[in-house]
MIZAVO-598102 format. One record per residue (C-alpha): residue number from 1; x negated, y, z. Coordinates in nm, 2 decimals, always signed. Each point is the difference from the previous one (the first is absolute). Example, Ala and Ser with C-alpha at 12.3 -4.5 7.8 and 13.67 -1.06 7.14 Angstrom:
+------+--------+--------+--------+
: resi :     xx :     yy :     zz :
+------+--------+--------+--------+
:    1 :  -1.23 :  -0.45 :  +0.78 :
:    2 :  -0.14 :  +0.34 :  -0.07 :
+------+--------+--------+--------+
//
This chain:
+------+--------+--------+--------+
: resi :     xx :     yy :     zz :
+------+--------+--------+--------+
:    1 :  -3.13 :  +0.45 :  +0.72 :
:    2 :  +0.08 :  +0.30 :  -0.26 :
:    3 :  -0.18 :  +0.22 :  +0.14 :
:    4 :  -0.34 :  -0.07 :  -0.22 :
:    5 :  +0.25 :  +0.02 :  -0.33 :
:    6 :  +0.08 :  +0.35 :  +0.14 :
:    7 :  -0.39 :  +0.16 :  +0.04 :
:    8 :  +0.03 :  +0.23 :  -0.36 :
:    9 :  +0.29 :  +0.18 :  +0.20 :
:   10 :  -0.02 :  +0.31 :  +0.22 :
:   11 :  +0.15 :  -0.17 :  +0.31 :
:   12 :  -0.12 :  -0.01 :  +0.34 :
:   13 :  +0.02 :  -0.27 :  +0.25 :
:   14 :  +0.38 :  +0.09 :  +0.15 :
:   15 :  +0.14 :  +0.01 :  -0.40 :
:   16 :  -0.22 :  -0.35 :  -0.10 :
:   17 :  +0.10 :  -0.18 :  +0.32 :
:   18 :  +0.38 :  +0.13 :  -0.05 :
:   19 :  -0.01 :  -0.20 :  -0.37 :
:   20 :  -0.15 :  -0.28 :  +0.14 :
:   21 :  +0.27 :  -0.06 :  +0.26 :
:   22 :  +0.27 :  +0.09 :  -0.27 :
:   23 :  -0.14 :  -0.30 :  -0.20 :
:   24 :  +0.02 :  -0.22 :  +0.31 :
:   25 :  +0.36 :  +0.13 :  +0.04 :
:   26 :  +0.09 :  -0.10 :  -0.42 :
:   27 :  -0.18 :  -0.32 :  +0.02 :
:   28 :  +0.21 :  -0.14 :  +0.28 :
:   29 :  +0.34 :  +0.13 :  -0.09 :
:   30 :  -0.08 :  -0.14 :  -0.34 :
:   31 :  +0.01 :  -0.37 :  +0.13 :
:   32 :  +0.39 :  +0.06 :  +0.09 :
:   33 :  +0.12 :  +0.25 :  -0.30 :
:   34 :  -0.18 :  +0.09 :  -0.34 :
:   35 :  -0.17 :  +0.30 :  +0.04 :
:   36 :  -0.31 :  -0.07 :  -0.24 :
:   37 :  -0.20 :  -0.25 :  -0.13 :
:   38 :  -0.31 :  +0.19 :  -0.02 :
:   39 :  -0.12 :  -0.13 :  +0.36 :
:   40 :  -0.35 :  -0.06 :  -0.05 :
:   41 :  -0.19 :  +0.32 :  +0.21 :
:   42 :  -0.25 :  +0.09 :  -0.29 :
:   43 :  +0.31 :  +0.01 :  -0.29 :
:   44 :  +0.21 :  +0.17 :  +0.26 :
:   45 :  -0.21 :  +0.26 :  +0.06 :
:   46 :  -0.06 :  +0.07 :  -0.36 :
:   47 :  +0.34 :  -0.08 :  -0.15 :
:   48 :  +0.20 :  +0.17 :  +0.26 :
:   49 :  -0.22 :  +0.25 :  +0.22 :
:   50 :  -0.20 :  +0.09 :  -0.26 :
:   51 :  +0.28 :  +0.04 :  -0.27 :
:   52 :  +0.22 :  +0.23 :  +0.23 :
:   53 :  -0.28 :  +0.24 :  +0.04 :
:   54 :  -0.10 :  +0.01 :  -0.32 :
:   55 :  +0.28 :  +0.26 :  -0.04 :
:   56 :  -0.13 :  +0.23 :  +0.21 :
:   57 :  -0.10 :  +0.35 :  -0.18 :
:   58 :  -0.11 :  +0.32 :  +0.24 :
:   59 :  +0.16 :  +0.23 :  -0.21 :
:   60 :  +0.32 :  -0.23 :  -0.12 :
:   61 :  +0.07 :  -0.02 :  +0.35 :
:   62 :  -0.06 :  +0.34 :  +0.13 :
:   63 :  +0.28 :  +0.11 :  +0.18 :
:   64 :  +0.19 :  -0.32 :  +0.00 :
:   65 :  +0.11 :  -0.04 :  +0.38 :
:   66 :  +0.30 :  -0.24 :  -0.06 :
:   67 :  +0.03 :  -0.33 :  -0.22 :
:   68 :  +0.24 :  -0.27 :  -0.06 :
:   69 :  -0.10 :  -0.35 :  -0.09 :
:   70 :  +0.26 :  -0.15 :  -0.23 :
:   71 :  +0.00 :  -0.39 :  +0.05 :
:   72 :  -0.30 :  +0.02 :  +0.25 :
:   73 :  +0.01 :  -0.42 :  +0.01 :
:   74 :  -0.24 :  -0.07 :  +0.25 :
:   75 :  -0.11 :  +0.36 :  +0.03 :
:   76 :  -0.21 :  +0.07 :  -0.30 :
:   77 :  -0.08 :  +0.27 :  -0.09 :
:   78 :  +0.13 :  +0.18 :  +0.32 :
:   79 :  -0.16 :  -0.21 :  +0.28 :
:   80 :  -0.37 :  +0.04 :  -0.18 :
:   81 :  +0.07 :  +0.43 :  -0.06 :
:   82 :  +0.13 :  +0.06 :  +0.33 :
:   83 :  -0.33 :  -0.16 :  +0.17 :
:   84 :  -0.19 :  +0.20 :  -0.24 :
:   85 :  +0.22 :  +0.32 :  +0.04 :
:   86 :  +0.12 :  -0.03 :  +0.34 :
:   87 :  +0.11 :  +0.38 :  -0.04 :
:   88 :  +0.29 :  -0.09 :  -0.28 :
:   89 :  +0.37 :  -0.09 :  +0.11 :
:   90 :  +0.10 :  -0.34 :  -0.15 :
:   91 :  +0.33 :  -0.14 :  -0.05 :
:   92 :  -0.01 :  -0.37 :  -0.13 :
:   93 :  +0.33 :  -0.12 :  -0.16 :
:   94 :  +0.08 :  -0.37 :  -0.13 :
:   95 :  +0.32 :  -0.20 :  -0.05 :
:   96 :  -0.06 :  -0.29 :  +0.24 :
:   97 :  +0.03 :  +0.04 :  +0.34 :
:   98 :  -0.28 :  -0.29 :  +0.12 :
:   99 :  -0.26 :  +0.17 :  -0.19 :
:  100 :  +0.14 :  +0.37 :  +0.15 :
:  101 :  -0.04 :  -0.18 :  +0.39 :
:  102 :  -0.34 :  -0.11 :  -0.11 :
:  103 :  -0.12 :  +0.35 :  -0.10 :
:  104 :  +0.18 :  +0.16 :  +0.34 :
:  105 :  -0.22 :  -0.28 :  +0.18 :
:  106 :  -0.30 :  +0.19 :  -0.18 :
:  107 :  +0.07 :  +0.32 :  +0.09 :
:  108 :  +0.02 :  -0.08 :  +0.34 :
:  109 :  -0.30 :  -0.26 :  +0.01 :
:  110 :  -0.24 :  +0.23 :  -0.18 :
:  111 :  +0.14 :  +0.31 :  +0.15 :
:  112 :  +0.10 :  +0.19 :  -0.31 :
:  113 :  +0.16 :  +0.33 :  +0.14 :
:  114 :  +0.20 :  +0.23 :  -0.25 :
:  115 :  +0.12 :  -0.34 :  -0.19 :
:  116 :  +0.38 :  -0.11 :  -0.11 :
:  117 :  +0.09 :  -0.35 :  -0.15 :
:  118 :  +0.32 :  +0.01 :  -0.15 :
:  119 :  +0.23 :  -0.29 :  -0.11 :
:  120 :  +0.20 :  +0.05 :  -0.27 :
:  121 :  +0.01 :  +0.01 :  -0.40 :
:  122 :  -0.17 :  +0.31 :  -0.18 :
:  123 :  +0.29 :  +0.05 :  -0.20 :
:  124 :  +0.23 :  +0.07 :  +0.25 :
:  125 :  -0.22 :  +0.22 :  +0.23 :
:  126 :  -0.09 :  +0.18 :  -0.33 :
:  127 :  +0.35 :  +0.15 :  -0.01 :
:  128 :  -0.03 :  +0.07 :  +0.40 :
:  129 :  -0.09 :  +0.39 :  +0.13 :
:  130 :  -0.26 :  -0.13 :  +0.26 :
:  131 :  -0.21 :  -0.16 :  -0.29 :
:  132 :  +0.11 :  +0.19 :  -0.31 :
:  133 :  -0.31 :  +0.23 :  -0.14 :
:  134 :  -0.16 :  -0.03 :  +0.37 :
:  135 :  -0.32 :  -0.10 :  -0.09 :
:  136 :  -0.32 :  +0.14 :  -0.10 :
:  137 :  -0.14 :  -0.30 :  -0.14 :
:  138 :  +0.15 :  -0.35 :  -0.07 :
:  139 :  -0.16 :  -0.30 :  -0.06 :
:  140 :  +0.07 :  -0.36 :  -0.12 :
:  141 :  -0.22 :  -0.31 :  -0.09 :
:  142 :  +0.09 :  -0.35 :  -0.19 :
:  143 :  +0.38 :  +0.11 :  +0.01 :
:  144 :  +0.16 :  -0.02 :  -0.30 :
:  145 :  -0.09 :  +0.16 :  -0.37 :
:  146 :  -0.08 :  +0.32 :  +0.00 :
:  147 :  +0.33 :  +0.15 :  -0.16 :
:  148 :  +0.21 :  -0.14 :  +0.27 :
:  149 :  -0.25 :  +0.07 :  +0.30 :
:  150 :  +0.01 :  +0.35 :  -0.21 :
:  151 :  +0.37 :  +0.05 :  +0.05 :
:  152 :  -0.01 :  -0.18 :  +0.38 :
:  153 :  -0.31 :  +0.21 :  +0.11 :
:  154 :  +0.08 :  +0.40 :  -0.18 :
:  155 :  +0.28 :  +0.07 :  +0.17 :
:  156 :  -0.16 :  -0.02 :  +0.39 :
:  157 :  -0.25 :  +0.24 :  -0.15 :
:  158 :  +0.04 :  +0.42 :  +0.08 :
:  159 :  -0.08 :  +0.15 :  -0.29 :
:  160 :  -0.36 :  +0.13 :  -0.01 :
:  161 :  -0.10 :  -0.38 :  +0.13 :
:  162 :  -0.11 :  -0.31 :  -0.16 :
:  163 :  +0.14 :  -0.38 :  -0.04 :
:  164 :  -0.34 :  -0.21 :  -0.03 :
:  165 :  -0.01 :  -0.35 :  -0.12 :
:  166 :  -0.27 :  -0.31 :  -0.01 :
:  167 :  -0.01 :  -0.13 :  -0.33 :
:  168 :  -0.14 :  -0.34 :  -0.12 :
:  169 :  -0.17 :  -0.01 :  -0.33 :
:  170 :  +0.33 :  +0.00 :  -0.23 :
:  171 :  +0.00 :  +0.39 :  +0.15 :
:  172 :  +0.01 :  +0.18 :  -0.32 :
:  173 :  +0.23 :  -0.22 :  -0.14 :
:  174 :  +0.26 :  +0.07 :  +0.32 :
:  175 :  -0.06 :  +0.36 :  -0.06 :
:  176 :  +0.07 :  +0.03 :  -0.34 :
:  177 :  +0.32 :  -0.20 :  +0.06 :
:  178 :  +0.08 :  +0.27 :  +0.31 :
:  179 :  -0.05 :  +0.34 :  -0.12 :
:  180 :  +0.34 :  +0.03 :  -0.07 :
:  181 :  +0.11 :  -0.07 :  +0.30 :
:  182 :  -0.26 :  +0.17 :  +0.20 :
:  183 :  +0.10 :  +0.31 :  -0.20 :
:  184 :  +0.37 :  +0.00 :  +0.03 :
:  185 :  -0.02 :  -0.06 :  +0.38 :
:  186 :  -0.22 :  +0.29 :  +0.05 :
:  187 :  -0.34 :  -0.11 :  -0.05 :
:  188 :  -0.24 :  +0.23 :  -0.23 :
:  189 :  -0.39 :  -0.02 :  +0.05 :
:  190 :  -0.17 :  -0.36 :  -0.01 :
:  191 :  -0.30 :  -0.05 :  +0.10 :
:  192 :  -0.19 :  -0.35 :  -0.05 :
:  193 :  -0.25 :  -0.15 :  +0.25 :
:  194 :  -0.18 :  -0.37 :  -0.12 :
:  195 :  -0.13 :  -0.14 :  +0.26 :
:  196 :  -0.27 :  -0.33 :  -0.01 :
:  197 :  +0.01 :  -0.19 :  +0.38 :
:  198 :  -0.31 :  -0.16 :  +0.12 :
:  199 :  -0.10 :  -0.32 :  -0.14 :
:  200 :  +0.29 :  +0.02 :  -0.25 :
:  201 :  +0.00 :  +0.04 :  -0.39 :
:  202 :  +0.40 :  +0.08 :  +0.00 :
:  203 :  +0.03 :  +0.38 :  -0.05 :
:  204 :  +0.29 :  +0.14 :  +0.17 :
:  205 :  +0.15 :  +0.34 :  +0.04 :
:  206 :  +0.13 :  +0.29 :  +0.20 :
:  207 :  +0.30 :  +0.20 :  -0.16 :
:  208 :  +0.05 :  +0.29 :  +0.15 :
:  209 :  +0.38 :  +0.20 :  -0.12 :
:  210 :  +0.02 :  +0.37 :  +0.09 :
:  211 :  +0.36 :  +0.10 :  +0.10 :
:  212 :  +0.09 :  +0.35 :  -0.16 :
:  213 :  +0.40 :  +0.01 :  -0.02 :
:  214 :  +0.27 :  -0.18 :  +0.24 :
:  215 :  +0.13 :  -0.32 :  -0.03 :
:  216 :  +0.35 :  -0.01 :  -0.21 :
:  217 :  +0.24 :  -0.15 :  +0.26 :
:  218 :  +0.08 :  -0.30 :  -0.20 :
:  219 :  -0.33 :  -0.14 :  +0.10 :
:  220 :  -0.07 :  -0.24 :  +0.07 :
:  221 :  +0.23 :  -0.22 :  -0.15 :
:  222 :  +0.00 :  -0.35 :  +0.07 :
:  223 :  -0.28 :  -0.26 :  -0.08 :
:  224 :  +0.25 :  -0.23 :  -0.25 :
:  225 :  +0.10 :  +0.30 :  -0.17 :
:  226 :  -0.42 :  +0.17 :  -0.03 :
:  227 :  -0.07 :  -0.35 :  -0.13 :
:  228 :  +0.23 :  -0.01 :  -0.26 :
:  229 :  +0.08 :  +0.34 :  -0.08 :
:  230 :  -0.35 :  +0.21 :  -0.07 :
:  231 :  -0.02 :  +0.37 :  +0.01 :
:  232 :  -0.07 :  +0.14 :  -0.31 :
:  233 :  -0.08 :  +0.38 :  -0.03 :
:  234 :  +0.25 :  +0.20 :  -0.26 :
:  235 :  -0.09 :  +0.28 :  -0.29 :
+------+--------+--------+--------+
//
């Protein structure tokens, strides 16, 4: 059971008994693919549940009635903001197809209206008009550094949005190393968010990236080429 792990949290008994069964539902697809290996109920509530909602801010996400998940894995953040926000559109995009059934079978189990999963690679449905500056808010957790999630995650934001990203405790110095980036694709205010988990001395973070100009159309570029060629901004 979770649902003990969960009692600090404003849910009621439909949103607690929903995570519960979406543990059940990661716990026994793990034993045939690799979904986690945080399986224990009292680290996953913390490490997973927990985390994704540590994100959430009232006034950060006033407004915000769609959001993209960018390499949603086993559904982390999304799966954990949607029970919590039931209200908010989701649209949950990774590249390989058995984790994108899994997530469908989700949806479906947990009955998760107003929910898309979406297989594919965020580069190439960045460049796409039905997910190009669409979003209101987009969100990505234990992806990738943050100045390539920066240049994967920007360009699905409208501008006037946010790209929001869970950080572990190297956080400032994958910031420091993604301003650039985060600049040049259209990214202006930042806003930190450390965040200490239950029973853990790790701090972590939330990094919250207003959007305040479009994204230039060259972005994203590919991940070989963000790896070894870094944005730099010019005089």
């Amino acid at each position: 059971m979770i649902r003990d792990d969960l009692a600090s949290l404003n849910l009621d008994g439909e949103q607690l008994d929903k995570l519960e069964k979406f543990y059940r539902l990661v716990i026994e697809q793990n034993r045939v693919m690799n979904l986690t290996t945080i399986t224990e109920p009292h680290e996953f509530a913390i490490k997973h549940v927990i985390d994704s909602l540590s994100a959430w801010d009232d006034k950060i996400f006033q407004g915000v009635e769609r959001i993209a998940d960018i390499g949603t894995g086993a559904g982390f953040p999304a799966v954990p903001l949607k029970i919590f926000r039931p209200q908010i559109k989701f649209t949950l995009i990774d590249s390989l197809n058995k984790r994108v059934e899994f997530l469908r079978r989700v949806v479906t189990e947990l009955e998760l209206d107003g929910v898309e999963v979406i297989h594919g690679r965020a580069e190439e449905l960045a460049k796409q008009e039905t997910f190009r500056e669409q979003f209101d808010a987009v969100t990505s957790r234990a992806v990738a550094r943050l100045n390539i999630l920066a240049e994967y995650c920007l360009p699905f934001v409208k501008v006037g949005g946010v790209f929001i990203a869970w950080k572990g405790k190297n956080f400032r110095e994958e910031l420091d190393e993604a301003r650039a980036s985060i600049k040049i694709i259209g990214g202006r205010k930042i806003f930190i968010r450390e965040v200490s988990l239950p029973t853990l001395d790790e701090v972590r973070a939330v990094i919250y990236v207003s959007k305040k100009k479009a994204t230039p159309k060259k972005f994203p570029r590919r991940e070989s080429v963000i790896r070894t060629k870094h944005l730099e901004m010019r005089n």
